[in-house]
Each structure stands twice: as C-alpha cells, then as structure tokens.
C-alpha positions as CSV (number, residue, x, y, z in Angstrom):
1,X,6.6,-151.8,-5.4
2,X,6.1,-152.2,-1.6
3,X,8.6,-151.9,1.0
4,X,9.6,-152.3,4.7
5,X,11.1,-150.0,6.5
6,X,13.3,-151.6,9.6
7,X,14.3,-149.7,12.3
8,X,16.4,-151.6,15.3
9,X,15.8,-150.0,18.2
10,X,17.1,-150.4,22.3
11,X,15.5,-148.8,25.4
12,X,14.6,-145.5,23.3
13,X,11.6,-144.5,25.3
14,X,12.9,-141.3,24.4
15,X,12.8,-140.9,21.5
16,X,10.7,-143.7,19.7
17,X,7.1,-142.0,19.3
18,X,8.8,-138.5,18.4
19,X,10.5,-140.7,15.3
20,X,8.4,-142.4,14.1
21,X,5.8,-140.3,14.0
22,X,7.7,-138.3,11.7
23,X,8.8,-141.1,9.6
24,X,5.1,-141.8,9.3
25,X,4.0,-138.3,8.3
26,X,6.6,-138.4,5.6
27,X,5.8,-141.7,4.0
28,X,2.0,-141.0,3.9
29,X,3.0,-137.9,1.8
30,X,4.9,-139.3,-0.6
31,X,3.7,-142.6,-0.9
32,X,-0.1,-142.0,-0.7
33,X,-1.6,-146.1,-2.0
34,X,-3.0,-147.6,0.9
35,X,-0.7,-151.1,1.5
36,X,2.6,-149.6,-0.3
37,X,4.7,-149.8,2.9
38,X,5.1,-150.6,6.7
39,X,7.6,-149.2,9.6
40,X,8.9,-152.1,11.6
41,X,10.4,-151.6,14.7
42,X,12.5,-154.5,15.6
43,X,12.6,-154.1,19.2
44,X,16.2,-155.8,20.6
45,X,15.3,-156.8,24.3
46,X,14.6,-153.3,25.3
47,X,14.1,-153.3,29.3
48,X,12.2,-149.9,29.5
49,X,8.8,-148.0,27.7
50,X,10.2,-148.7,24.0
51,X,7.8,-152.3,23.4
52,X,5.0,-150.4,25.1
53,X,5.4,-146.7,23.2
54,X,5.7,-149.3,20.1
55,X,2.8,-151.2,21.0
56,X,0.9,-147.4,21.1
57,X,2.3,-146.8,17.6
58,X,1.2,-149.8,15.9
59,X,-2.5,-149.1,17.5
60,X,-2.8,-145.5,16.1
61,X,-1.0,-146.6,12.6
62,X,-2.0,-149.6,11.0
63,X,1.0,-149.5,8.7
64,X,3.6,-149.7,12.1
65,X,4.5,-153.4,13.2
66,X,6.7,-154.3,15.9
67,X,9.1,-157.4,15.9
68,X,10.2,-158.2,19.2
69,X,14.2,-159.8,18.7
70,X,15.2,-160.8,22.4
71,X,18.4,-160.9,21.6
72,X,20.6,-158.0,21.4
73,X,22.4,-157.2,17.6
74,X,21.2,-154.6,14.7
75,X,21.9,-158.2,12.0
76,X,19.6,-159.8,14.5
77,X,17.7,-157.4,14.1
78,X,17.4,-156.9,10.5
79,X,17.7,-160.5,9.8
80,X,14.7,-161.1,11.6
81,X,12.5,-158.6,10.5
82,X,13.6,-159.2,6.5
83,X,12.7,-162.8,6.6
84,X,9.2,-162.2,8.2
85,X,8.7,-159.7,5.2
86,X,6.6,-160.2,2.2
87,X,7.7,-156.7,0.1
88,X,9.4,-156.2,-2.7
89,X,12.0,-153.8,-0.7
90,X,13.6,-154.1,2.3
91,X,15.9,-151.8,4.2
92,X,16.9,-149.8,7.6
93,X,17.4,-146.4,8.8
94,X,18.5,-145.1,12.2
95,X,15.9,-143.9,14.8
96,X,17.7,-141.0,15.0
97,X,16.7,-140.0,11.3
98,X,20.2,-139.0,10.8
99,X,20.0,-139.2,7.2
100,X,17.4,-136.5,5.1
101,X,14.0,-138.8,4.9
102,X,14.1,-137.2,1.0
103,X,17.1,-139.7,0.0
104,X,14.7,-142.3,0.5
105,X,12.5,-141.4,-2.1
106,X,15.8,-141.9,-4.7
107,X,16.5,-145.2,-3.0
108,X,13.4,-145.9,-3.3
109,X,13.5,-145.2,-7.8
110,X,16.6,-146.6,-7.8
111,X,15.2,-150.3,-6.9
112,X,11.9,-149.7,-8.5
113,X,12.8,-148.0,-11.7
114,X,16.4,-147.8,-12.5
115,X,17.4,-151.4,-12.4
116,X,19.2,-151.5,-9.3
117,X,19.5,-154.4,-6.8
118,X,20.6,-152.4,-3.4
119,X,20.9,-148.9,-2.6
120,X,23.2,-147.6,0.3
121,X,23.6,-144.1,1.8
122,X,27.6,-142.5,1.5
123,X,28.7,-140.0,4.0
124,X,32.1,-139.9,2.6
125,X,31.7,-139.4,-1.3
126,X,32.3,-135.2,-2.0
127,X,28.7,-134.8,-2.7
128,X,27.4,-136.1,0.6
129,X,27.1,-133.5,3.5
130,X,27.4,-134.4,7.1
131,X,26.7,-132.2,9.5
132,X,28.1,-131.7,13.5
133,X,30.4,-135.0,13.1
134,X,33.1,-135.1,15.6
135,X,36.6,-135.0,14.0
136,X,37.5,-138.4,16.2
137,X,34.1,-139.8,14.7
138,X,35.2,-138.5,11.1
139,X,38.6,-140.3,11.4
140,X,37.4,-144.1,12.9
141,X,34.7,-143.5,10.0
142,X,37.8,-143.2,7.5
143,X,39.9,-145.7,9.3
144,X,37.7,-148.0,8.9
145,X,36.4,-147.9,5.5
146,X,40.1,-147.4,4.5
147,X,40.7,-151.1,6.3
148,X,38.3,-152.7,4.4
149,X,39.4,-151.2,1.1
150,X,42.9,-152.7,2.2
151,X,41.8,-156.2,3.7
152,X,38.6,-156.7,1.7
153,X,39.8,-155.3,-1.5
154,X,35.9,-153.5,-1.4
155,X,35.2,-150.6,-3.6
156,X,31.9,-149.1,-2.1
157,X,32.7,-146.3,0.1
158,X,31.2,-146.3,3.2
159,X,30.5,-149.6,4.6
160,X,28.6,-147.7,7.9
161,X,25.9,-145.9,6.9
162,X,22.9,-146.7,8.8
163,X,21.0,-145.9,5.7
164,X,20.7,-149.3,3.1
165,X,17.8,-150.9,0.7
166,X,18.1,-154.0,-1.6
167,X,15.1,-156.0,-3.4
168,X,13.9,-158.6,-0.5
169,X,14.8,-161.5,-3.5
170,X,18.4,-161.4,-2.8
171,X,18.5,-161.6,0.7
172,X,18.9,-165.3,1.3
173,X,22.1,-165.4,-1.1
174,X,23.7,-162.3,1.0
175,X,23.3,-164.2,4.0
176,X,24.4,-167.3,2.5
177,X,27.2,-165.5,1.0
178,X,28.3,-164.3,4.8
179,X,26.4,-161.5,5.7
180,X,25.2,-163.3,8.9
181,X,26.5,-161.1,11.7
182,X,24.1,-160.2,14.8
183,X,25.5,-157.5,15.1
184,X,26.5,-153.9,13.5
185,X,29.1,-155.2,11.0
186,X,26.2,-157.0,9.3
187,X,25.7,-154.0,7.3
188,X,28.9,-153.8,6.1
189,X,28.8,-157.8,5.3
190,X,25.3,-156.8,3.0
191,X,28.0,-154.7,0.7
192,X,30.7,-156.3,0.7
193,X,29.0,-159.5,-0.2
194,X,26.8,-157.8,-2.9
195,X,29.8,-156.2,-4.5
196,X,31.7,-159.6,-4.5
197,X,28.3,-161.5,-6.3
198,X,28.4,-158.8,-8.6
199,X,25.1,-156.9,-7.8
200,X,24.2,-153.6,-9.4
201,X,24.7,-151.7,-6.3
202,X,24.1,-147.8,-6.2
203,X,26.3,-145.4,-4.2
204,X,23.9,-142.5,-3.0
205,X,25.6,-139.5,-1.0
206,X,23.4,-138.2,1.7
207,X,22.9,-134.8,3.3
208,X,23.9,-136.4,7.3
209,X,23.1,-134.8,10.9
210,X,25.1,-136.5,13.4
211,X,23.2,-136.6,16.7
212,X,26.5,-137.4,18.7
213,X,24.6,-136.7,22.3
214,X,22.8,-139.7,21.7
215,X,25.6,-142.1,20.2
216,X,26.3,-145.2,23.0
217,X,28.7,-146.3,20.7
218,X,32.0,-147.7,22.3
219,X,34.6,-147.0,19.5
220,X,37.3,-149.2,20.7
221,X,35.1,-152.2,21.2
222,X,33.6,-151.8,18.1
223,X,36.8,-152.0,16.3
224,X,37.7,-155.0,17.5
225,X,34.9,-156.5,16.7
226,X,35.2,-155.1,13.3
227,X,38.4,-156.7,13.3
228,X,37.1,-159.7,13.7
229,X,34.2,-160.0,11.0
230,X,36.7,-159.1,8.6
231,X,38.8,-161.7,9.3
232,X,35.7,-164.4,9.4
233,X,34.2,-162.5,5.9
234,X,37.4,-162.5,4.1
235,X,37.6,-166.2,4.4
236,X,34.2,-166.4,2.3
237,X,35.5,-164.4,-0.2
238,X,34.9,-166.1,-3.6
C-alpha cells in the first residue's frame, strides 16, 4: 500500500533538513519500492528559511513534496495535505521525531495487513515509554485525556499524540463527522469521531522522547481552546 507522510511544520529552519533527512534514510530502508511513499511538509506560513530548506529537500529527494498552507493550524495543515493525496495511507508525525520511527513500521501492518482502519500512537498506556517529560507536561497530558473521557465519554487513551495513520478512504466522513478543526485539537476530533462511527481503531504504545527545549506550546491557551472544541464536537455527537 502507499502512504503519505505529513509533517506540519512553522519557521523550523532549525531543524527541518536535520529531520527529514533522517526520516528519509529510514523510509528508504525499510520500504525499498520506488513510488511506495512521500514526506510532505505542509509548510504553515513560515516567515523564515523553512519554505526554502524545504524547497532544497524536495530537489535532492524526489519522494519529499512541500504544501505551502498560509494559514496557520496543524488541521489546516493536515487537512490540506490529505485531500491533495492520492495514497492508500495517510498520517502525521512531529518534526521533532519524538516518537521511535520503528512504530511506524507497525502502523504501517496494522492498516495494510491486520484489518485496521486508523492507527494512533499512546504515551499513556503501561507499555508505552516516554522519556524526559516534565511532570507539569505529564499532568495537562492526563488532565486532559481524563476531560474527554468525562465530557466525550471517549475510550482511546491519548487523544494528543502527534503520532496518527488511518486509510485515506475515510477521511471525508471524519471531517464530515466533525473533525474539522485548524488547529491542534483536530487530532483529537480524527479519534473521537472514528471511535463514535465505529472504526476498527488500534491503540499502539510508543517508546516517546520529549524534546521540551523546543516546545512553543502555551498550555493555558491551549486548554481553552481545548475547551472549546469539546464543547462544539460534543454537539455532533451521534
């Protein structure tokens, strides 16, 4: 099966050709047939190096594309990327690599060969293993995923993992379910939406390497407008 890999990036001149060059090694390891896959990097309205860098990548490696979103929001983002694709898979991951590229490769025969319609990345199920987490990240993680157990009446366990894959086919009825967010909660809308239309979803816990020094999360913004996006999804709840 082919597959897209997103990943939603913002001014990371820093970091972006370190990345993906890695990602790139990786995936022409394991997955060896010329045309299986492509990296997209959905570039959100960067103003420094990143489009350019990008630009660089997608000249050396023929399977890197860049989307330019000029709007800032990871669902913009993804949302834009997903409906220009033509694989079988999509999916994101986090520039940052948090999660061990090898998980990918069970994602990857989960969707392919084990009958299962999206795969998401767990930090907090006992067999998952995160590494240099702050405790005060730790506990909004919790928090949260304890809110929308509560207000959602969800059972997947970790609605923030930057780590998710689902066949391409059931995109438009996620988004016409209410995953439509621009921004981060759109991730959590993919679940929580696939749970509720009964999709055989697969809870995978990952080996995690928190790279806090680079985290421009605000916490307290980001709640709120968690907040919300529940309150907006829990009105399209069948």
């Amino acid at each position: 099966m082919t597959f897209d890999i997103t990943i939603p990036v913002l001014n990371e001149e820093a970091t972006l050709d370190r990345q993906v060059r890695v990602l790139h090694a990786f995936l022409k390891n394991k997955f060896p047939e010329p045309g299986q896959w492509r990296i997209v990097i959905a570039d959100n309205g960067s103003t420094d190096q990143t489009a350019h860098i990008a630009e660089v990548l997608c000249d050396d490696f023929p399977e890197v594309r860049l989307i330019r979103v000029p709007e800032k929001g990871v669902g913009l983002a993804l949302k834009t990327s997903w409906a220009s694709s033509d694989a079988d898979i999509v999916g994101y991951m986090d520039l940052d690599l948090a999660t061990d590229l090898n998980h990918f490769i069970q994602a990857y025969n989960a969707l392919a060969t084990e009958g299962f319609d999206l795969v998401y990345g767990t930090r907090l199920h006992k067999g998952s293993k995160v590494i240099g987490r702050t405790l005060k990240r730790e506990i909004t993680s919790r928090v949260f995923n304890l809110m929308l157990k509560v207000y959602l009446g969800i059972r997947f366990s970790d609605g923030m993992c930057g780590f998710k894959w689902l066949l391409r086919r059931h995109v438009p009825s996620l988004t016409e379910g209410g995953a439509v967010s621009n921004g981060w909660f759109f991730s959590t809308e993919l679940l929580t939406v696939a749970e509720w239309k009964g999709l055989n979803m697969c809870e995978l816990p990952v080996r995690w390497t928190d790279d806090t020094s680079s985290s421009r999360v605000n916490i307290p913004g980001l709640a709120r407008q968690y907040i919300r996006a529940m309150a907006v999804l829990k009105k399209r709840k069948p």
